[in-house]
C-alpha angles and dihedrals in degrees: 000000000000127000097263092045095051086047096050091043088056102050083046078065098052092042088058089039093065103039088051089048088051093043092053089047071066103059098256121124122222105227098174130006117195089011100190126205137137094285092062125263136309104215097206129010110197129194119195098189092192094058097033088230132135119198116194103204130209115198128200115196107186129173122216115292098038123155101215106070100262088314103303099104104060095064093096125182080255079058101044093043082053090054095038087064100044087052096060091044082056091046093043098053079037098054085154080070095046093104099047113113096248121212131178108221123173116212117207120226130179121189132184124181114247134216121223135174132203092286113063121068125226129217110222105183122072099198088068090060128073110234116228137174107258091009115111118209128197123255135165097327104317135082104240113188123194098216097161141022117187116204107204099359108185123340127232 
């Protein structure tokens, strides 16, 4: 794996740390993050109890000067077909799920690398940070940044 790609795979995994962090201060629970099939992979399953429902979440973590609108843009139908099936062969090896109202929500991410010198202090561990809309947090090394959370975000 070359240097970028290990780099932009690793912000890919704070961008779903975070959104999974915010989802569960929300009472969901995170059953799988990058659940991997045929189809592609689902980067986080949900699951709220107390409303029977599973969200499978695609997140899109984008630094400035992207071309895709913040990441929305590239989840084309291809894309959603694509998640649509990786989400039956979930439901299918999960039957105890199979009655869950199901729904297909993208989170929006943004990250920027930060600088720090001796003396600023990180925090390194995102469960120790609320998780708010428009607030970054610092993680690992980057400013990450939820802007935007879609329910329901397109149907199958």
């Amino acid at each position: 794996m070359t240097r970028d790609r290990k780099s932009k795979d690793k912000i890919g995994r704070l961008g779903e740390q975070i959104v999974s962090q915010w989802l569960e201060m929300r009472d969901w629970e995170t059953l799988h993050r990058r659940w991997l099939c045929r189809w592609g992979e689902i980067d986080v399953i949900a699951c709220s109890q107390s409303s029977q429902t599973l969200a499978f979440v695609e997140i899109k973590t984008r630094g400035k000067g992207n071309w895709d609108g913040d990441g929305i843009l590239s989840i084309t139908s291809q894309k959603q077909t694509k998640l649509c099936s990786a989400a039956a062969l979930f439901l299918s090896e999960n039957p105890e799920l199979a009655e869950f109202t199901c729904r297909f929500d993208v989170a929006l991410v943004s990250h920027q690398p930060i600088r720090t010198n001796s003396d600023t202090e990180l925090i390194l561990d995102a469960a120790k940070q609320s998780i708010t809309f428009n607030q970054p947090i610092i993680l690992s090394g980057y400013q990450l940044t939820l802007h935007n959370y879609i329910e329901s975000a397109f149907d199958c």
